[in-house]
Structures are given as C-alpha cells and as structure tokens.
C-alpha positions as CSV (number, residue, x, y, z in Angstrom):
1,X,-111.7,26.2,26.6
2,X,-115.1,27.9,25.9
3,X,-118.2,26.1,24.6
4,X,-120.3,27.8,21.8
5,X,-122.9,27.6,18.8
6,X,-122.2,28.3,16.0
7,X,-123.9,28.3,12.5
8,X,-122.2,26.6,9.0
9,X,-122.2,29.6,6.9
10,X,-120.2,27.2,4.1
11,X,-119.0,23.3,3.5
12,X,-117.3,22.8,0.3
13,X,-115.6,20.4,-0.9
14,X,-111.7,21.0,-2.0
15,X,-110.7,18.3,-3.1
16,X,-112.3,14.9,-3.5
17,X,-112.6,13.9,0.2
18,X,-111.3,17.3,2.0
19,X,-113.7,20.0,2.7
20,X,-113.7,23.4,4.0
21,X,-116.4,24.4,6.5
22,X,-117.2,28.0,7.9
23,X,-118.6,28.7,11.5
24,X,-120.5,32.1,12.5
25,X,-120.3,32.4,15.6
26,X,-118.2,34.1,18.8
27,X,-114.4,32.6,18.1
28,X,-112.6,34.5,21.6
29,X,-111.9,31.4,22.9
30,X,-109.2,30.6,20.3
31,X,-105.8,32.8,20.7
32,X,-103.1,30.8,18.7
33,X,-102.3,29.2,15.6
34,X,-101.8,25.1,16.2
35,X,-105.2,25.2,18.7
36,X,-108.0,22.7,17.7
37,X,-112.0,22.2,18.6
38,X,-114.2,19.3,19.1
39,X,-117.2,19.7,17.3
40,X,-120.7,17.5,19.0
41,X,-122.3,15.6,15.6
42,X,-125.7,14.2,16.5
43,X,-126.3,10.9,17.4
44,X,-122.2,10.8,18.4
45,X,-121.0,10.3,21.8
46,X,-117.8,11.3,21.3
47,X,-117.1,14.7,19.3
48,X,-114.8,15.7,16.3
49,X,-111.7,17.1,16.9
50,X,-110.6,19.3,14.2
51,X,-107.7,21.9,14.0
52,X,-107.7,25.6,13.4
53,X,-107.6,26.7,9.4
54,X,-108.1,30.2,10.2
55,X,-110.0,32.8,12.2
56,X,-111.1,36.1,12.9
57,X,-113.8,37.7,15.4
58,X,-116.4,36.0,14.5
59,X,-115.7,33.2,12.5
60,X,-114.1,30.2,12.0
61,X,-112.6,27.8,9.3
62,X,-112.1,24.2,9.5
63,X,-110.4,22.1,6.9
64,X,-111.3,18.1,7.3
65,X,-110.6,15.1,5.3
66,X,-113.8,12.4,5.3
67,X,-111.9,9.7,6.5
68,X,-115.1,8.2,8.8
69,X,-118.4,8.2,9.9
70,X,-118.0,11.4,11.7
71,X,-116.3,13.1,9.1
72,X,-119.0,11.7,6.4
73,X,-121.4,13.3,8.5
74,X,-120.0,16.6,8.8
75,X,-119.4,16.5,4.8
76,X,-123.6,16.4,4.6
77,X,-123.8,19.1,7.0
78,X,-126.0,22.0,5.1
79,X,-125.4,25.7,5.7
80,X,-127.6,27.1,8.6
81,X,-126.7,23.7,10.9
82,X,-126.1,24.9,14.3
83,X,-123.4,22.8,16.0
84,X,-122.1,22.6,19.6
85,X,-118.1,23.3,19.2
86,X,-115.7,23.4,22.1
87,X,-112.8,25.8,21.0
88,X,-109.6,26.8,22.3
89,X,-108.4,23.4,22.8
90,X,-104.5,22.9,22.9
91,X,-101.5,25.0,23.1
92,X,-100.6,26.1,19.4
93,X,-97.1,26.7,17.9
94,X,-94.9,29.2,19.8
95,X,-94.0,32.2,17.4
96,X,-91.6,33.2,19.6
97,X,-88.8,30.6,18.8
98,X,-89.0,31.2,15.0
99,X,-86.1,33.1,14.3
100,X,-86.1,35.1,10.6
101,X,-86.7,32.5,8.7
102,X,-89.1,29.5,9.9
103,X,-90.3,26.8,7.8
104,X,-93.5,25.3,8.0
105,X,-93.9,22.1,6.8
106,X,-97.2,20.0,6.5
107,X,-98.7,16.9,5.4
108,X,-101.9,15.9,3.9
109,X,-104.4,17.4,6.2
110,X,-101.8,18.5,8.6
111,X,-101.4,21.1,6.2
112,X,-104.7,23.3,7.3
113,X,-103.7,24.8,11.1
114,X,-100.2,26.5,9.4
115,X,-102.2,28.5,7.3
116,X,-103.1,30.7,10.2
117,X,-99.3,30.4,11.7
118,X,-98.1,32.0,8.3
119,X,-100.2,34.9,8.7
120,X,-99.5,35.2,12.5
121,X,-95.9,35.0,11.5
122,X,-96.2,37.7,8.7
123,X,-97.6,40.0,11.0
124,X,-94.9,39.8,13.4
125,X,-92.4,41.1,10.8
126,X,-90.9,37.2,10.2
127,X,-90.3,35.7,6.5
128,X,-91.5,32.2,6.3
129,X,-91.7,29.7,3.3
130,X,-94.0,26.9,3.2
131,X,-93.6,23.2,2.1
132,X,-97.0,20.8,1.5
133,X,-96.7,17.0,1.1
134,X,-99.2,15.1,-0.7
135,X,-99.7,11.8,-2.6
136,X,-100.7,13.2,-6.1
137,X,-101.6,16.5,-7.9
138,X,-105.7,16.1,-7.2
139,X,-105.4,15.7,-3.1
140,X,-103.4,19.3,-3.3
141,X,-105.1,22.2,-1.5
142,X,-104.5,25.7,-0.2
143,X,-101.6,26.1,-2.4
144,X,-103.0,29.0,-4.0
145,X,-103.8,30.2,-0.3
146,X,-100.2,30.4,1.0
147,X,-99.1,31.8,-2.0
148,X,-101.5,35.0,-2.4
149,X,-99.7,35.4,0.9
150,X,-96.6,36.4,-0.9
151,X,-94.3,33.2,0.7
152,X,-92.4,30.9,-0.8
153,X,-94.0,27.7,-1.4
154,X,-92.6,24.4,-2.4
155,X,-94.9,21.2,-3.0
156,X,-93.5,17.4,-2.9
157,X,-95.5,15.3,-4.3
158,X,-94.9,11.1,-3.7
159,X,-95.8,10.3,-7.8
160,X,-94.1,13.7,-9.4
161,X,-97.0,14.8,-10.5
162,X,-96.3,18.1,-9.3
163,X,-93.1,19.6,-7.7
164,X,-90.5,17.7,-6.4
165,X,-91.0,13.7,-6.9
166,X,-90.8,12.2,-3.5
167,X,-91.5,13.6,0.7
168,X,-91.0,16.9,2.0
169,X,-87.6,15.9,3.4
170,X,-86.3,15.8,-0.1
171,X,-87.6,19.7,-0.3
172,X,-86.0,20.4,3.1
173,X,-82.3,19.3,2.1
174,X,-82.1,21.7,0.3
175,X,-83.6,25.0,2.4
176,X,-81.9,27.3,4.9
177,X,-83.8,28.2,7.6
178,X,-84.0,29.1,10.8
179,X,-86.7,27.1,12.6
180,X,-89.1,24.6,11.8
181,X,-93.3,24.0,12.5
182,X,-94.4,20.6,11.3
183,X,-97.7,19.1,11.0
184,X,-98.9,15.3,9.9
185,X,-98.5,11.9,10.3
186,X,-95.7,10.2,12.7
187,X,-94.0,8.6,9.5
188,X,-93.6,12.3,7.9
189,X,-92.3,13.5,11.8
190,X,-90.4,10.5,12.3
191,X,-88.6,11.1,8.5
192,X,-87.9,14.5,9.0
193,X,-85.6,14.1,12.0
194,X,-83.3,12.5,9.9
195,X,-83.1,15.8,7.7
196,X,-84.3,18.9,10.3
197,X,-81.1,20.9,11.2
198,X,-82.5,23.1,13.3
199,X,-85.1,22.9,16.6
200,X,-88.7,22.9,15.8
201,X,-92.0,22.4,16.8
202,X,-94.6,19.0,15.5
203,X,-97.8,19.2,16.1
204,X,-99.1,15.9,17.0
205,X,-102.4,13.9,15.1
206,X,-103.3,11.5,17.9
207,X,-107.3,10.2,17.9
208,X,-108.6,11.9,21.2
209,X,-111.5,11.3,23.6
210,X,-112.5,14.0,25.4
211,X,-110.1,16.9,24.1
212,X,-109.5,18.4,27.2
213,X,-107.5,15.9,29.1
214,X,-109.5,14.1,31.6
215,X,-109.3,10.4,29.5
216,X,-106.0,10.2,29.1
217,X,-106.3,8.2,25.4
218,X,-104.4,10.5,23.5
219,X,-100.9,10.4,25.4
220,X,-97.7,10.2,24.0
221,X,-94.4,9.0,25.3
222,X,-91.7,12.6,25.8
223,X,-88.3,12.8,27.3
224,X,-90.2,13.9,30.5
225,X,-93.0,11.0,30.9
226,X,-96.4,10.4,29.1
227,X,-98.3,13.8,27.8
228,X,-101.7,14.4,26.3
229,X,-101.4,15.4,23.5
230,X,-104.5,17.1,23.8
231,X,-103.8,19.1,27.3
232,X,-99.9,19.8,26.6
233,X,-100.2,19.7,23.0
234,X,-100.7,19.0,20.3
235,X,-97.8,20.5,19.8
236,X,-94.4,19.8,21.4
237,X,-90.6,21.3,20.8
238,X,-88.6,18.6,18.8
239,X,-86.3,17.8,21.9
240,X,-88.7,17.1,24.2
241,X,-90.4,14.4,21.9
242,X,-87.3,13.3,19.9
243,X,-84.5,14.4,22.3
C-alpha cells in the first residue's frame, strides 16, 4: 500500500452514469492487474474504493459507475483536483494459472480492472478473448478498447440489443478455453458456476471500510474460514470460494 496525490488530468463520462477519470501522479505502488485504490473525497469519512482500469509510470485510470453520493461527487470532480489515493490495494489476478487460452469475463462495471489483465496477458505471449455483460446497448463501454487490442470479443446483452440476447453464461457455453478471470456481481459469479468448465479466478465487489483489512466489513465466507476481501482479495481461485 503506498499513499499519494495525484492530480485529475480527465473525467469523462462514457456512458450515462460511468465515467472514466485520469490520475497524474507516481503509480509504483500498483504491480498487478485485479488491484484497487481508495480514493479520500472531501467531506467523506470513509474513502472510495475503485479498481484498476489501467496504468503506466505515471498515471492512472479509473472507470466508475455513479451509483451514490460518493460516486456523484467524484463525477463533478474538475481536472486539476488533487486527491489523496491509497493504491496498491489487493492481490490482482494470477497470470500464471491462465494456460493458452484464458477467458475474461466481466459484468457491468466489473468490466474496467480486465482491461489491464488483457494487456498483461498479451505481453506474456497468451491469447485471450473477452466476454462483457450488460443490460442494454447504451450502458456498453470499452468495447472498442478490447478490441483495438486485437482479441476476440463477445458482448451479451439481457434485452438483445446487441450480441447474444441473454448473460454471459449463454456466450461461455459455447467457448473453449483454458482458464477463466471473472469480474461482477455475485448473481453473474454465482450463474457462471453452473457453466465454467475450467478453474478460474472472481474478483469479488464487496462494499469495504477501510481497504486494507483492519475493519473486517468486507469478509466473505471460503472453504478455508472468513477472508477480506480487501486483504486476501478481491480476488480468489474458484475452489477456494465455490469448492
């Protein structure tokens, strides 16, 4: 963990309520795809934890859906804000496991942190493809992202607008790979074990306190006792969650 300023350089808007906001500032603290920070909002006790979009040396990109006060706030945010951001929070996704052929699959915002696991897996000589979930055609972003990437990527949408009609199980029936990364919602975590026929990884969206572990108000039940998910996550191998 390593506490720094840094400076919005950008805040757009993506969609209707998702935004993308840029950070100038020293990112060395952050070392894997999957980590998160906890930005300090003003007149907030507790801070914003937000995952990784992507990075390089010396900035930092944060995708965010206003879904609160907090979030509001940050949405208002005008370039030239300085902000007090804890970063290298969590354990990321293991690259490691991945085989030759990994899947990443996300989930509304769950989407933004395996943005930067694609490129990390690129570079390592792996082919991934790439399946997004979202409600309708106007809450889809980064598409166009993942793709000037050169991967494959498939999009499931719940009213057919775009893609295949339904969840991104119904995409991953039909794929051959040869490990899994998921990000989003329990529901979308909870479906996909009924499909997933390989071992994975799911990065957990729990609401957390403190970020580092001391409050204990993010833990989950695993086959090994309670974790935090944001000390020993957020992300976690499928066995150990779902055995």
């Amino acid at each position: 963990m390593k506490q720094v300023i840094f400076e919005i350089s950008s805040n757009q808007a993506l969609t209707r309520d998702v935004y993308r906001m840029v950070l100038r500032g020293d990112t060395s603290g952050i070392t894997n795809p999957g980590q998160f920070v906890e930005i300090a909002l003003p007149g907030k006790f507790l801070r914003r934890p937000i995952s990784v979009n992507d990075w390089d040396a010396d900035s930092l990109a944060l995708i965010y859906k206003v879904v609160g006060q907090g979030t509001e706030q940050m949405a208002q945010l005008p370039v030239g804000t300085k902000l007090d951001v804890l970063t290298g929070l969590g354990n990321g996704y293991d690259t490691a496991r991945s085989g030759d052929k990994p899947v990443l699959v996300g989930g509304g915002v769950g989407v933004p942190p395996l943005y930067a696991l694609c490129k990390k897996l690129l570079a390592e000589g792996k082919h991934p493809s790439v399946v997004l979930g979202f409600n309708k055609e106007s809450e889809i972003f980064l598409k166009e992202k993942f793709e000037a990437l050169g991967v494959p990527v498939s999009i499931a949408t719940a009213d057919g607008s775009v893609g295949t009609k339904g969840f991104v199980t119904d995409v991953l029936r039909g794929l051959d790979y040869s490990y899994f990364y998921a990000c989003g919602p329990m529901p979308m975590f909870r479906a996909m074990e009924q499909v997933v026929k390989t071992s994975g990884e799911y990065s957990f969206e729990e609401r957390m306190g403190c970020g580092f572990g001391a409050c204990m108000g993010c833990s989950i039940q695993t086959k090994s006792g309670a974790k935090r998910v944001c000390k020993d996550g957020p992300v976690f191998i499928r066995e150990e969650v779902f055995g």
